[in-house]
N, C-alpha and C positions, 0 to 999 in steps of 0.2 A: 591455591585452592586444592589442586591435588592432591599435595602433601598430606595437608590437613583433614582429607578422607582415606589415604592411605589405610588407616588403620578398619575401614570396611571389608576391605579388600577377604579377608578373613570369615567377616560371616557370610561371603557370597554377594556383597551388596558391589554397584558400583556408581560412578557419581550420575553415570546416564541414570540407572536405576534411583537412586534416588530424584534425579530430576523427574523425573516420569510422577513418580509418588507426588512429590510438590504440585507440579502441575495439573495432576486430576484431584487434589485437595484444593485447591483454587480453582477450577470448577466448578466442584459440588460447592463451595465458598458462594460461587456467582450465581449459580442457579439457588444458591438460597435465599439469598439475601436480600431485601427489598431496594430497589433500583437508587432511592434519598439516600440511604447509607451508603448504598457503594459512589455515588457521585460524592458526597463528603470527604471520600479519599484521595486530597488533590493528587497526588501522584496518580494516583488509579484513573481520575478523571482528563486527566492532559493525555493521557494513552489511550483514552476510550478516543477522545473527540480525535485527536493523530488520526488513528486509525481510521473515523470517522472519511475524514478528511481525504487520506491515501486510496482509500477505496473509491472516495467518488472522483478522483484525481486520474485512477486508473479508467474508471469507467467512461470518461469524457476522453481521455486519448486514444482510448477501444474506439470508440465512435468517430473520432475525427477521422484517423486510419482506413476506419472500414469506409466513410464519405469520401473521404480523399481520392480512395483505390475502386473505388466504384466509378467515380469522374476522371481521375486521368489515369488509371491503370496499377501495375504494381508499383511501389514508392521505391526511390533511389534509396541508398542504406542514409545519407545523409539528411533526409526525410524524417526517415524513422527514427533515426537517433534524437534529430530535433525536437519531434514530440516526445520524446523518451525524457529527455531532460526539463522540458515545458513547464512552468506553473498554472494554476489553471486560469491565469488572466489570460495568458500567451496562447494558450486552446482555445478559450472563448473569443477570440479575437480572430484566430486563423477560420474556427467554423465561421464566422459571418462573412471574411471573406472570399470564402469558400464561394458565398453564394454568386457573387460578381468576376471574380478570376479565372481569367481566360487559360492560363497555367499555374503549374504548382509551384512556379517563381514566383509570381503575383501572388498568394496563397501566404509565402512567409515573406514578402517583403518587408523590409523596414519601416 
């Protein structure tokens, strides 16, 4: 891919720069477009819902973290890695029992 932009290099452009450009034209693309078409674009649409997805995946391991470290204190690194890696069946499973667990052993057991 480099290569094959090499030849910018010349009028001042470079591939950063051009990605820059693409990406504020998809953009103003998204802020134009009415919400039907852009979900008809499967690709487009498996990335939105992804994201979707990642975000509330983030947001539930924020919370267990902050539950968790509020009832037993700060978390061991192995803890945190754990939710770090989690799906979110595995998060929703540890916050309930969160509510019965006498420690943060009890919390992720098997």
């Amino acid at each position: 891919m480099k290569k094959s932009l090499s030849h910018l290099d010349n009028a001042g452009l470079t591939p950063d720069s051009v990605m820059l450009v693409g990406r504020r034209m998809l953009e103003v693309t998204l802020d134009v477009m009415p919400d039907e078409r852009l979900f008809a674009i499967p690709k487009l649409e498996r990335l939105l819902v992804q994201r979707l997805q990642d975000g509330a995946q983030q947001g539930e391991a924020k919370m267990l973290t902050r539950q968790l470290q509020r009832r037993f204190g700060s978390l061991p690194d192995w803890a945190s890695e754990k939710i770090a890696q989690a799906n979110s069946d595995a998060l929703e499973e540890w916050s309930l029992r969160l509510l019965d667990a006498r420690s943060l052993e009890e919390v992720f057991a098997a």
